[in-house]
C-alpha positions in Angstrom: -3.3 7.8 9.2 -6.7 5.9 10.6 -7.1 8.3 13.1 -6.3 11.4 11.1 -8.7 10.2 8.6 -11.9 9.2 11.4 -11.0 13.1 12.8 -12.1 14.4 9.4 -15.0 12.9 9.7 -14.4 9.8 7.2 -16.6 7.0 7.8 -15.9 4.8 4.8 -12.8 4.3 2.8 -11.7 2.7 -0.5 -8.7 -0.2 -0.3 -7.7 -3.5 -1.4 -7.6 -5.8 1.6 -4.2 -8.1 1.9 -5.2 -12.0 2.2 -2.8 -11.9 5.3 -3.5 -11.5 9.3 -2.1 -8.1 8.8 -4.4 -7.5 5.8 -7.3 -8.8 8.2 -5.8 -6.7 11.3 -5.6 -3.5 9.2 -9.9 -4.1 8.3 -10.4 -4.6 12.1 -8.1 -1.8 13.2 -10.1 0.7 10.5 -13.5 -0.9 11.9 -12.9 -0.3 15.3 -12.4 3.4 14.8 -16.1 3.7 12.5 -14.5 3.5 9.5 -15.8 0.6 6.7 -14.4 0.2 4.1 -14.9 -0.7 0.3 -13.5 -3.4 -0.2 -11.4 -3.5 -3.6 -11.7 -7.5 -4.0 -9.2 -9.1 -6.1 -9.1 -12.3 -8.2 -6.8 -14.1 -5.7 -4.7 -14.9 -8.5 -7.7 -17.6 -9.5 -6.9 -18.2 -13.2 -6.9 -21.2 -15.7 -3.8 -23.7 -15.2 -1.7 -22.3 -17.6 -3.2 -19.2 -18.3 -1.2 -16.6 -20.5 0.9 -13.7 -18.8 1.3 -10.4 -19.4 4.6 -9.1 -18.0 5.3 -5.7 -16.8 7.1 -3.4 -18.9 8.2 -0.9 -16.7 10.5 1.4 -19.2 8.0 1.3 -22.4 4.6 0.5 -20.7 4.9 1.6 -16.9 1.0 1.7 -16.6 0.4 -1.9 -17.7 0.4 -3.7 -15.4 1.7 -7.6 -14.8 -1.2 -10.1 -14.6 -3.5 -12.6 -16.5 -6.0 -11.9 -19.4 -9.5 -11.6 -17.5 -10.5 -14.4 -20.2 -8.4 -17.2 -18.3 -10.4 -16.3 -14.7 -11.2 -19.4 -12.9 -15.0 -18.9 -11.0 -14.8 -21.9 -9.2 -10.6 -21.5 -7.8 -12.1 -17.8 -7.1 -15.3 -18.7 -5.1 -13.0 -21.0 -2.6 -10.6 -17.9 -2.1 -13.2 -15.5 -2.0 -15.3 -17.3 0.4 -11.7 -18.4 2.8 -11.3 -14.3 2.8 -14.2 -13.1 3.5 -14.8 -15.7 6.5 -11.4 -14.4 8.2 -12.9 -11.0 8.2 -16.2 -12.4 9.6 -14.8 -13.8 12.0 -12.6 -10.3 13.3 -16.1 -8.7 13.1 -15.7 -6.4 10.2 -19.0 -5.3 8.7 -17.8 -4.0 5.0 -19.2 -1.2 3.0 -19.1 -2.6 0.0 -17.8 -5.4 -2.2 -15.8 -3.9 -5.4 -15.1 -6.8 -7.7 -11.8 -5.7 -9.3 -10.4 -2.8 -10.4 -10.8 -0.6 -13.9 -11.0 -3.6 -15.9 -12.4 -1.9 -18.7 -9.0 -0.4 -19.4 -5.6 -1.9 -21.1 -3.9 -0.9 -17.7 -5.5 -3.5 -15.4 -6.8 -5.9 -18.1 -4.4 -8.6 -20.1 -6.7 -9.5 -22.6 -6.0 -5.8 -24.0 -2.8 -5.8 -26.1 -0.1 -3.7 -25.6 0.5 -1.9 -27.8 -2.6 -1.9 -28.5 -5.2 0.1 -30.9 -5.3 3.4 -29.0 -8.8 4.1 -29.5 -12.2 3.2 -27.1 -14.0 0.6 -28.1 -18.0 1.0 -28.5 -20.6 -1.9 -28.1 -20.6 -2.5 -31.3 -17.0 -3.2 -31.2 -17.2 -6.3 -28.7 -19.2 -7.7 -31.0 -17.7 -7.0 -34.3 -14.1 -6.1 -33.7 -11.4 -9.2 -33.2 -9.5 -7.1 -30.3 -12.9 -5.9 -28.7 -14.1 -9.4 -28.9 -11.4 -11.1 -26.8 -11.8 -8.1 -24.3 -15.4 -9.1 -24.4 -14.5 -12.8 -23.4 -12.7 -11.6 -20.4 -16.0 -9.7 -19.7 -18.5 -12.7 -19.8 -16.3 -15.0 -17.6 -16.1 -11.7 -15.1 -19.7 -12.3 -15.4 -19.4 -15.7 -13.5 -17.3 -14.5 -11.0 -19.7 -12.1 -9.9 -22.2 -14.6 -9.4 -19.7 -16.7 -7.0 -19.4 -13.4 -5.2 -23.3 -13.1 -5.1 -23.6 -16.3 -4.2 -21.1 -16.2 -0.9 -22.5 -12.9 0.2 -25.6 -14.2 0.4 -24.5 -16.7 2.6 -22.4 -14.9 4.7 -23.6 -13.5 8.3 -23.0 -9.9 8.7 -21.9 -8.7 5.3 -25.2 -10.7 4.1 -26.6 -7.0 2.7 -23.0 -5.7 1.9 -23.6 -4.3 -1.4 -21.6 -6.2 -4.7 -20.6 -3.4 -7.3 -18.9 -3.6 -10.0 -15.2 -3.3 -10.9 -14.8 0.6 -10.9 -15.1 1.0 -14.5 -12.6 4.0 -15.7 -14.4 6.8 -17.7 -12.8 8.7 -20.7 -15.0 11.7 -21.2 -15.4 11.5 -25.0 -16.8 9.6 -27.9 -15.7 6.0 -28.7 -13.1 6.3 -31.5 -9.9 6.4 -32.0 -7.5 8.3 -28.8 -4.5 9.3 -30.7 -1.4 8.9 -29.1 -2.4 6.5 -26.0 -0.2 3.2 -25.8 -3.2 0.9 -25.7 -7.0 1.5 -25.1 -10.3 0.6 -23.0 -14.1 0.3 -23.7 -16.1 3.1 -22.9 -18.1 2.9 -19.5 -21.6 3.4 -21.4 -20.6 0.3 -23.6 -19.0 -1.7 -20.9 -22.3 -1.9 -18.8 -24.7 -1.9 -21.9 -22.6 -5.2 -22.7 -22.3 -6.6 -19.2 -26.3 -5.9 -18.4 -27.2 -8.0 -21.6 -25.5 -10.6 -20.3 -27.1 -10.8 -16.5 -24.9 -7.9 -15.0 -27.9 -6.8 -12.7 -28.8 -10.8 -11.7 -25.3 -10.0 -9.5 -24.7 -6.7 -8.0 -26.3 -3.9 -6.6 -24.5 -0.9 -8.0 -22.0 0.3 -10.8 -18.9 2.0 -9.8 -17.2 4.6 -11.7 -13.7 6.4 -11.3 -13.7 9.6 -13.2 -11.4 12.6 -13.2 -12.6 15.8 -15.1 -10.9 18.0 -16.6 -9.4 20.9 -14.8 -9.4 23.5 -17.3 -10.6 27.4 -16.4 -11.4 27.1 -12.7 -14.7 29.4 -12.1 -15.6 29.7 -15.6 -19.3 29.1 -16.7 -18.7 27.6 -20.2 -16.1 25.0 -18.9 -18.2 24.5 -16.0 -21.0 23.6 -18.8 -18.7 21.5 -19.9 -17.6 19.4 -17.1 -21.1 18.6 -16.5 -22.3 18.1 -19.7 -19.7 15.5 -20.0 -20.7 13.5 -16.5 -24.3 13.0 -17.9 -23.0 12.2 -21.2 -20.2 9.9 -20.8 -19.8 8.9 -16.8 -22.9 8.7 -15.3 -25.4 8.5 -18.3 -26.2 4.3 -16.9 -26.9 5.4 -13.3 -30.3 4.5 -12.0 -32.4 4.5 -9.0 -32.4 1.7 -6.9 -35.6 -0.6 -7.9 -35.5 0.7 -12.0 -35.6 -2.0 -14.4 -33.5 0.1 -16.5 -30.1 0.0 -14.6 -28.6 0.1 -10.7 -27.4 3.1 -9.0 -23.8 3.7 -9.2 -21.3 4.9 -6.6 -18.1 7.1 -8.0 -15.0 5.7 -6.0 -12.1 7.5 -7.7 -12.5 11.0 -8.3 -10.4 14.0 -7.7 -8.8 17.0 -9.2 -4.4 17.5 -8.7 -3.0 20.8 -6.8 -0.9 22.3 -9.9 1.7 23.0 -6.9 2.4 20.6 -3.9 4.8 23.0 -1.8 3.5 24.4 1.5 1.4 25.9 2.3 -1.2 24.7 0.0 -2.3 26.6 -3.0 -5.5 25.1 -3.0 -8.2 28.2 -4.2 -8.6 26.3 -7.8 -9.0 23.2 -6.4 -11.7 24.7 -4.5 -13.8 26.0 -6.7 -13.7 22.7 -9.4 -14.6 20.6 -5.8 -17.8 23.1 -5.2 -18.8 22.9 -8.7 -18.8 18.9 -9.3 -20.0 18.4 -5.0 -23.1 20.5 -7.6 -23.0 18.3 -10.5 -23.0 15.2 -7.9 -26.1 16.7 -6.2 -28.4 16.2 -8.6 -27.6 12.6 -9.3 -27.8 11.8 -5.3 -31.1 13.8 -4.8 -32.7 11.6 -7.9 -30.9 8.3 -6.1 -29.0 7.4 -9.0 -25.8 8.2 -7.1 -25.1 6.2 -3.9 -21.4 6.3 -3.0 -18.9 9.2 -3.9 -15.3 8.3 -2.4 -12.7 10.8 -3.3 -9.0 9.4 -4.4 -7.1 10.2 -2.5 -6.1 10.6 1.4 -2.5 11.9 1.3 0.8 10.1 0.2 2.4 7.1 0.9 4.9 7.5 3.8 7.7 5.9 1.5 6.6 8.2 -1.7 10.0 10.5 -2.6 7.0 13.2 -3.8 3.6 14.4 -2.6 0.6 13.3 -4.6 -1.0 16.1 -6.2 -4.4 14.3 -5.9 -4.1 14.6 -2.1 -6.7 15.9 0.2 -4.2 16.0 2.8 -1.4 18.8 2.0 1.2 20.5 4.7 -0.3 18.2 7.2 -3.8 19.5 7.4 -6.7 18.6 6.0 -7.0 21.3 3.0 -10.6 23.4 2.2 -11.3 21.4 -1.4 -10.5 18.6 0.8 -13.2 19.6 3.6 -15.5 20.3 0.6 -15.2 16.6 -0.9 -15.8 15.1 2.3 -18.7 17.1 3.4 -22.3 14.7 2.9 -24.5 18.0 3.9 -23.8 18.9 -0.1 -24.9 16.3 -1.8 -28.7 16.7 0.1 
């Protein structure tokens, strides 16, 4: 899959990284062949000795995960992990792209101190302040703070990932107003509020960037009002925080989920709508590159799991071959 990836002319790729030799031999492997990768960081399981848990509920919740409410993190049980990891992959020689400090943690899905069920609505700035649920969420947020700075704090001291850029934890964007969802299990703050929040406690003291996951809506392939649409809703709700690198106003961001699904997956491909939603957001992109407020675009994602019992409509790689929307995502030359 490496190799079929480097032959498309991948350099970088998104992944979580397995504290294991085989975790480590897989970033060395990838390396070896000119691809870096971003590096999804976990929290090493560092939490507070006796820390609540949220079990997984796989029949009424399947996209809640199992884990521990960001509010219970432990910065200094993290920082010895973190560091203990990142030496081992120092030590194979692998020069990272970037350091992604969790996942979507904005969102009930990957964030504990969310209930579930929860509120089914997204949450605002002034809710973090004002509303109980949005305040807890909000604790989880300020201890993130202080892992970030461990994180800061070992990169800077590392050898050759000393300039690796930090980013933030891939923040997940619903494009519409903060307010109530209707009928969503449980809910998430907004990715405007999230890093208004985070930046006036020190955000920018720690990383370098903000990534985003977003994935637009799909409706009317080709047509010019829903192609308004789609980008009025990127500046608006997605990318609205992005700055150039040096503003006192914000850090650039990097997008690394964003995609569009096949409505079929049998061969061969029926990719021509695909195609012409990938063309019109590789446009949208462009501006935001060409003013250097967008740094990183990673598409999600490659193909499917070997041991998947369906393809992934998401997939750049359909039929086995690399299909034209997917040529399109990859290609740099359109985002100059």
């Amino acid at each position: 899959m490496l190799k079929d990836i480097r032959s498309a002319g991948v350099t970088v790729i998104r992944s979580g990284i397995p504290d294991t030799d085989s975790g480590v031999d897989f970033a060395r492997r990838a390396y070896a062949l000119g691809i870096r990768i971003d590096w999804i960081v976990s929290f090493f399981d560092a939490y507070q000795t006796g820390a609540p848990f949220r079990v997984y509920q796989k029949s009424s919740y399947p996209n809640m995960w199992a884990g521990h409410p960001l509010s219970s993190l432990d910065p200094v049980l993290f920082k010895t992990r973190f560091n203990g990891m990142l030496a081992k992959l120092e030590a194979a020689g692998v020069k990272l792209e970037a350091l992604e400090v969790g996942n979507e943690i904005n969102m009930a899905g990957f964030n504990a101190d969310f209930p579930v069920p929860g509120e089914s609505r997204q949450y605002g700035l002034a809710d973090l302040d004002h509303d109980p649920i949005a305040q807890q969420i909000g604790k989880g947020y300020l201890q993130y703070l202080k892992v970030l700075e461990q994180v800061r704090d070992v990169r800077d001291q590392s050898g050759i990932n000393r300039a690796t850029p930090i980013l933030t934890a891939g923040f997940g964007a619903y494009e519409g107003p903060d307010g109530p969802l209707g009928n969503h299990a449980a809910g998430l703050v907004s990715v405007n509020a999230t890093l208004d929040f985070l930046r006036a406690h020190g955000l920018d003291k720690w990383v370098d960037g903000y990534a985003i996951h977003v994935y637009p809506w799909s409706d009317h392939p080709g047509d010019i009002s829903a192609a308004e649409g789609r980008s009025r809703r990127l500046t608006q709700y997605v990318l609205s925080r992005c700055q150039a690198a040096g503003s006192t106003a914000g850090k650039p961001c990097w997008v690394t989920e964003w995609g569009f699904k096949l409505r079929e997956t049998a061969c061969p491909a029926k990719d021509h709508e695909r195609v012409a939603l990938v063309k019109e957001m590789m446009a949208d992109f462009r501006t935001y590159a060409q003013q250097g407020r967008l740094q990183g675009l990673i598409y999600f994602a490659w193909n499917t799991d070997p041991w998947a019992k369906s393809t992934d409509p998401f997939s750049l790689y359909q039929c086995n071959e690399l299909t034209a929307s997917g040529r399109l995502a990859l290609d740099p030359s359109l985002l100059r």
